[in-house]
C-alpha positions in Angstrom: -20.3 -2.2 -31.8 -18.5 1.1 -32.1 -14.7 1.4 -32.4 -12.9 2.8 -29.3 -10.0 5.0 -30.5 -7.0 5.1 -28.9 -6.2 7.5 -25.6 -4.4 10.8 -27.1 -1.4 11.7 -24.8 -1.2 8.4 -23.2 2.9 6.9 -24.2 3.4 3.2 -23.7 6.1 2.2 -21.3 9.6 1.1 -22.8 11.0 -1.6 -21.6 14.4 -0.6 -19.7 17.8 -2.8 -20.2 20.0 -2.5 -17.2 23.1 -4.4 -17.1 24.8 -3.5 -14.2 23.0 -2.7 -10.7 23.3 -2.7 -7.3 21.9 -4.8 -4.8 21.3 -3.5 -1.1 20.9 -6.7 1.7 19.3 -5.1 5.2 20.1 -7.8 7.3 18.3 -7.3 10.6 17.6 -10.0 13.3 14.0 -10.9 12.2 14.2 -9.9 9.0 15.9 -9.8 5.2 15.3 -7.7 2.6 16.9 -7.6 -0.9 17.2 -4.0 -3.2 18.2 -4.4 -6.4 18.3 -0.9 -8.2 19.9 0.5 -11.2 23.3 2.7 -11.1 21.5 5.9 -10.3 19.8 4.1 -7.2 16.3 3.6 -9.1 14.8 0.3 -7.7 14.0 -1.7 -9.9 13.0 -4.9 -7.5 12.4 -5.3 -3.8 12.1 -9.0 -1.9 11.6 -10.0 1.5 10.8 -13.6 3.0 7.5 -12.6 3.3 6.5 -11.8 0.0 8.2 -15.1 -0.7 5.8 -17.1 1.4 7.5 -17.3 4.6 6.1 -16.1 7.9 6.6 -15.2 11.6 9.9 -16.8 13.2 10.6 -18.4 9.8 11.3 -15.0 7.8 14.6 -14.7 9.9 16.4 -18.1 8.9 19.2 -18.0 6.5 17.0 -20.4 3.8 14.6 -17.7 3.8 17.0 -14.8 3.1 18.6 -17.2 0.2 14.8 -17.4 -1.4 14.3 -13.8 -1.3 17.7 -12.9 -2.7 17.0 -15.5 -5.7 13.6 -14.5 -6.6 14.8 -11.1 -6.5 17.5 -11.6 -8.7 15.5 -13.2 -11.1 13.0 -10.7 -11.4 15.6 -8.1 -12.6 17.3 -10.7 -14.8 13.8 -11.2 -16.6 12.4 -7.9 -16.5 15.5 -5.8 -17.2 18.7 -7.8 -18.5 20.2 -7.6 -15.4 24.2 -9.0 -15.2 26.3 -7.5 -12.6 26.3 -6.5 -9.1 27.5 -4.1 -6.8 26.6 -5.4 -3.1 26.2 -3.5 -0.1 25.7 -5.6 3.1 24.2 -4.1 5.9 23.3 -4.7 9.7 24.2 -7.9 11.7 21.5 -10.5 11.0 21.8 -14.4 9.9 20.4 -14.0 6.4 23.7 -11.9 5.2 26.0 -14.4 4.0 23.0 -16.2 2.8 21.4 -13.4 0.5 24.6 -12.5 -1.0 25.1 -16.7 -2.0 21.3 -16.3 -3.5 22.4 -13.6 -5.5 25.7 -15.6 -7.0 23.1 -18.7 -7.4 21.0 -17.0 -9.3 23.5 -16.1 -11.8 24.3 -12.3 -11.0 28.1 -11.7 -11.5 29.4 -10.1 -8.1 31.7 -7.1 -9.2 32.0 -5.4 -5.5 31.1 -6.8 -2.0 31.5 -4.3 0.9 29.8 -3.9 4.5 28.3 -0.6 5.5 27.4 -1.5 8.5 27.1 1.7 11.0 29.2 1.8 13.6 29.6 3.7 16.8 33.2 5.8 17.3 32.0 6.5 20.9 29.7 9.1 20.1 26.2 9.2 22.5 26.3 7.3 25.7 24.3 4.6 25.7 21.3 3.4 27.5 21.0 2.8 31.2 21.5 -1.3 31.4 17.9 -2.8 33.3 18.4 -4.1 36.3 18.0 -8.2 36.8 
């Protein structure tokens, strides 16, 4: 059997550490899903119920959004050293609260918690209401 020599120009990946992140938690009505990215806003991991196993009406309970927020964590502790957390919670959904106790559960230190939640100052008029 004949050698095979290495590819030439072809670099092996390093492995990244990254102790401090930031972990985005889009909180909608049917769904949860967990960023974690590095300082610069590189993701490093993404989770959503559904890649954790839940489906249909179940991906929007709170016990789902907790699941997804600890495997995510987890992921970026193993793969990159991950520590601490910046948090930014947004939209209106249940799995909120719930994602940002996943994250403390997992071990993650919490440095900053804040909502950016959009919010209307009265700028375009809404929607015609439909008639009943």
């Amino acid at each position: 059997m004949a050698k095979t020599k290495p590819k030439k120009g072809v670099k092996k990946k390093k492995r990244r550490k990254v102790q401090k992140g930031i972990a985005h938690i889009l909180a909608t009505f049917n769904n949860t899903i967990v960023t974690i990215a590095d300082e610069d806003g590189n993701t490093l991991v993404s989770y959503s119920p559904p890649r954790v196993g839940f489906k249909n009406a179940k991906k929007r309970t709170a016990y789902a959004a907790t699941q997804a927020a600890l495997n995510a964590a987890a992921a970026a502790m193993d793969k990159y050293g991950l520590q601490e957390v910046k948090v930014y919670v947004k939209g209106a959904g249940i799995g909120r609260n719930a994602a940002i106790k996943g994250l403390a559960s997992a071990g993650l230190k919490i440095t900053l918690l804040a909502d950016v939640t959009r919010t209307p100052h009265n700028g375009c008029r809404p929607k015609k209401k439909p008639r009943k």
